[in-house]
N, C-alpha and C positions, 0 to 999 in steps of 0.2 A: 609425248605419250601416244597421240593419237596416228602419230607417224610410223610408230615401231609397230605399233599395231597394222597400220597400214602393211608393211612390209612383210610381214609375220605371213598376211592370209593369202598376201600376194603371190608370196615366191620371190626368186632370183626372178630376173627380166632375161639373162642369160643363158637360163633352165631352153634346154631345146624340145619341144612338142614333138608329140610324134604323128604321121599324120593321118587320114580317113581309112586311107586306102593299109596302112599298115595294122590298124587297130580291128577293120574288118577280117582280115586275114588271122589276127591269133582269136577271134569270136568267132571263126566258121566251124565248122564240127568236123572232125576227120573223119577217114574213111571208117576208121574201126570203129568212131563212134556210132555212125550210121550205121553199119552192119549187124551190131549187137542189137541181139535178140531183147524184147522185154521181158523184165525182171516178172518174177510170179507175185502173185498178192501173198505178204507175209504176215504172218500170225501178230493179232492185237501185242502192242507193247504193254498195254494193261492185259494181264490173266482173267481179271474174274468178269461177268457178264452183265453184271450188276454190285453194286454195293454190299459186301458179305456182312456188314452192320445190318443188315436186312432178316438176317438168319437168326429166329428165336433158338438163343442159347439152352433151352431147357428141352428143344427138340433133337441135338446136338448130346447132351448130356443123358438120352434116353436111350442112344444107340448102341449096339453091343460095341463090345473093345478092336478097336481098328477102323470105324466105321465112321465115314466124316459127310457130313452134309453138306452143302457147298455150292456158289453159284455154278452155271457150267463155267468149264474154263477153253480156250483153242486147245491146249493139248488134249481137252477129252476125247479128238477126233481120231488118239492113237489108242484111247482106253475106252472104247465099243461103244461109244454113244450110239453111232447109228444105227449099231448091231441090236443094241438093247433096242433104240426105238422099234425098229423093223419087227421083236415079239410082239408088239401093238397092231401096225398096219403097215403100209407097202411105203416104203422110205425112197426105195429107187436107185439109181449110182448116181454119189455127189464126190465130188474129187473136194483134195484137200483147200485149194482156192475156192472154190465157191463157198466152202464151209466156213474159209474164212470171211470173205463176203459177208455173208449174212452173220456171221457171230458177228463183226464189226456193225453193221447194220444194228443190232439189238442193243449195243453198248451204247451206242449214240439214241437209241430211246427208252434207254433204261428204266424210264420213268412207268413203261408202257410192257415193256417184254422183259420178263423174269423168268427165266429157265433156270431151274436148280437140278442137281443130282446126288445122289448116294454114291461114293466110292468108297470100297474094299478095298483097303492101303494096307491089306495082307500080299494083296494078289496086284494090285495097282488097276482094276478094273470099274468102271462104272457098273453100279448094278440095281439101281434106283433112277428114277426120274420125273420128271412132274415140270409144268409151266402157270403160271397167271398172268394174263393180259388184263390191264387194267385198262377199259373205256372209259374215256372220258366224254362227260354229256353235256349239254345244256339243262336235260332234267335236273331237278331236285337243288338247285342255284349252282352249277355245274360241279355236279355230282360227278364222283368216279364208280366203275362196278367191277368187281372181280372176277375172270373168267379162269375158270381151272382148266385146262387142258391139258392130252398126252402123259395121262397118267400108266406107269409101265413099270414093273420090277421084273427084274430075272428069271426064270423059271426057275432056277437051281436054288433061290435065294427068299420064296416064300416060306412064308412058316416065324418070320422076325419078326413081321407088323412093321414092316420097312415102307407098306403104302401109308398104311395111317402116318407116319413121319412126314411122310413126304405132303400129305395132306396138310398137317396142322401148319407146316413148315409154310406152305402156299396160303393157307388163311392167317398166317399172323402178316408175312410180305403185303398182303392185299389189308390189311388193318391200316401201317403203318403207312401205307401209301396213300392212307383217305379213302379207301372205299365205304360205303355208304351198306354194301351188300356184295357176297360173293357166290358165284354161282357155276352150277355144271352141268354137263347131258352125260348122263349114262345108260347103261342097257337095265331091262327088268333084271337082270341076276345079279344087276353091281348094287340095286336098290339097299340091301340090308347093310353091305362095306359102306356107304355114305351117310347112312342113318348114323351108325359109329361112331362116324367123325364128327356128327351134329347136324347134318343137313337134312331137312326135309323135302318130302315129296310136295311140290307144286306146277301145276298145268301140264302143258307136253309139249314134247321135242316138235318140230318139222322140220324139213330138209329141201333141199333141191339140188342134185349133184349138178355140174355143167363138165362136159365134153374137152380135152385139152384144144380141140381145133378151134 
């Protein structure tokens, strides 16, 4: 038994090797290899940006007919995400690899970066949008907190109460992830839209922009 075995993992003695110098030669890279270009960064194999188990159903259920709430996904990059954000504030040119970049980027801390949007799957457009960063602290026996950012709808598409969606949609993601309290800056005119949604006025904003250089 222990023989047949032997021979089994051996091999033939007969079997011919092949040798350093030939083995180097089919592992070298060819010319064409070396010459090709690198490939571009390709869109997440996962779609959504987050866990769509995250998405209170009843916010979903409130929306007009067609209209779907929903983690971002990469292809929103051909359905105006940027275009929408830029109604908010200066977005800048991002090409589609960088976009994938950073959606990749967020999927890997999805624990932390929740970007959702509203799509018109009449028109196949994004026209809602909203995020929460949930910090994680040492306070409060390492507490989490809810940061609402980049809230934006269409200009064409107010008049739904597609922000208050997108609102409660970010306070229930920021519940179910442990936050302790969720929070936002807005301007004096956005004051009464927040009340709305349930949030109250406390303390005040400050800022410090800093310089790209």
């Amino acid at each position: 038994m222990g023989a047949a075995s032997s021979k089994i993992l051996g091999g033939s003695s007969k079997s011919k090797s092949r040798s350093a110098s030939q083995l180097a030669i089919e592992a070298a890279p060819t010319v064409a290899d070396a010459a090709a270009p690198a490939a571009p960064a390709e869109a997440p194999a996962v779609a959504a940006c987050f866990p769509p188990s995250l998405i209170d159903p009843d916010v979903q259920a409130a929306l007009p007919d067609g209209y779907v709430i929903r983690p971002l996904e990469a292809a929103d990059f051909d359905k105006g995400y940027l275009q929408l954000l830029a109604e908010l504030t200066e977005v800048g040119s991002i090409e589609r690899d960088a976009f994938n970049a950073r959606f990749a980027y967020f999927q890997q801390h999805n624990d932390t970066y929740c970007p959702l949007v509203i799509e018109d799957t009449n028109v196949g457009k994004v026209v809602g949008a909203g995020t929460v960063v949930i910090e994680h602290k040492f306070l409060h026996e390492l507490g989490k907190v809810g940061h609402i950012e980049d809230i934006v709808v269409d200009a064409n598409q107010r008049g739904k109460k597609l922000g208050l969606r997108v609102i409660a949609a970010l306070v229930f993601i920021s519940k179910q992830l442990g936050s302790y309290k969720t929070i936002l800056n807005c301007s004096e005119g956005n004051i009464g839209f927040y009340e709305k949604c349930g949030f109250t006025k406390k303390e005040v904003e400050m800022v410090m922009y800093h310089s790209k250089s």
